[in-house]
C-alpha angles and dihedrals in degrees: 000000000000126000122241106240121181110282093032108141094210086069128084121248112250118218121201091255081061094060110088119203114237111240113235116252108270099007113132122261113271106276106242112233106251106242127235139062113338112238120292117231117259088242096060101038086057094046082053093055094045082047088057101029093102098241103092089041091051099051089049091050083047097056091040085044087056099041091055091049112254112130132213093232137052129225089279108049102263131109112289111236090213085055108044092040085048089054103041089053093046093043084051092047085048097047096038101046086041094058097050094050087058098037085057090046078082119024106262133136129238088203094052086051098048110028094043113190106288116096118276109230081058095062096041095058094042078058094053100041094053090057093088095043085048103046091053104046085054086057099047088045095049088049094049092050090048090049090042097043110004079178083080096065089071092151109064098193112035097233093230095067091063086060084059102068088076104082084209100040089048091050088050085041087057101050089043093056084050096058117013079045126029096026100035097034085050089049092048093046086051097049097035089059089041092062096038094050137105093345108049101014136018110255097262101038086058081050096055098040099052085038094062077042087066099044088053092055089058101053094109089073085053129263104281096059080050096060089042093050095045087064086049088055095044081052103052088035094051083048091062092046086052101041117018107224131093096213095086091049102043094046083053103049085042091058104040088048087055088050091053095051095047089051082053093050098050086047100053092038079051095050084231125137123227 
């Protein structure tokens, strides 16, 4: 058998991509570089957040809402229920659609940011098993906050309890809490600390931040609802962080939402003031 010698034309011509670097004796395995969407600037994470915090969507809803004629207030001065539902379900369209478009920019799931990896029917009753703890520790905190500092309950009767006394508007109102609140709210919490953390914020300073977010956002119902909801908030958002998934939290919020409207609808049907 010959021997192949350089120059011999039965061989195969090596490039230098062919030649392969011997690795020295000891030194570690090559790292594999980690697959999916390089790391967004903080800038622009932050700019995401702001984009899907509700309160742009819900000052453009607003505006479409009042072009097209639907006022804010009724005849009588109050909120109006056909504005406020028609709000809530466009703000939830706009922050949701806008967080799968940017989700998709780059190449991320909705799914994989909301459903996590444990099965679904256990998060859904650890959801439901945490809405009795969690309406009456709102009430006791709301109590307490009204006992410490009774300057807080600066809105005598919460302004959605008037929208109950309507059967019809209360059954629209239901299904609106459900998803413009416990299902969008969950996906934008989701989103809104997936964003923050670990880039821009720690994990539970991004908690508490988006969490006072959501307190601010409820100080038409008074203060002290808005303490009260910023907890909520720190609880459902603490839920995602754990255990990465949104379904605990959402099934939760759903059905505390549904609890709260029922207890509306019993007052106004009651002509009692909360």
């Amino acid at each position: 058998m010959s021997t192949p010698v350089p120059g011999d034309p039965d061989l195969p011509e090596l490039t230098g991509d062919d030649v392969v670097e011997p690795r020295p004796a000891g030194a570690a395995p090559p790292v594999p570089v980690a697959a999916g969407p390089p790391p967004l600037s903080r800038l622009r994470a932050i700019a995401e957040v702001v984009l899907c915090s509700s309160y742009p969507t819900q000052i453009l809803a607003a505006t479409a809402l009042t072009f097209a004629g639907v006022s804010a207030q009724d005849p009588d001065g109050g909120l109006d229920a056909t504005f406020v539902i028609a709000m809530a379900a466009l703000d939830a369209v706009l922050v949701v659609a806008l967080i799968v478009w940017l989700l998709r920019r780059r190449g991320e799931s909705l799914a994989a940011l909301t459903l996590g990896r444990a099965p679904v029917w256990r998060e859904v009753a650890f959801g439901v098993g945490l809405v009795v703890p969690v309406t009456l520790s709102v009430a006791l905190v709301v109590t307490l906050v009204r006992i410490a500092w009774p300057s807080l309950h600066n809105v005598p009767t919460n302004p959605m309890t008037a929208l109950m006394a309507n059967p019809r508007a209360a059954l629209l109102f239901a299904l609106t809490v459900v998803l413009a609140g416990g299902v969008r709210e969950e996906i934008q919490r989701a989103f809104q600390l997936h964003r923050l953390t670990p880039t821009v914020l720690g994990r539970w300073t991004a908690l508490l931040l988006t969490s006072l977010a959501f307190g601010l956002g409820h100080t038409v119902q008074g203060y002290d609802v808005a303490i009260a909801t910023g907890g909520l908030g720190f609880l459902w958002g603490a839920l995602w962080l754990v255990r990465g998934s949104a379904v605990a939290p959402a099934v939760c919020h759903a059905l505390f939402n549904l609890g709260q409207v029922a207890a509306a609808w019993w007052v106004a049907r009651a002509g009692l003031a909360v």
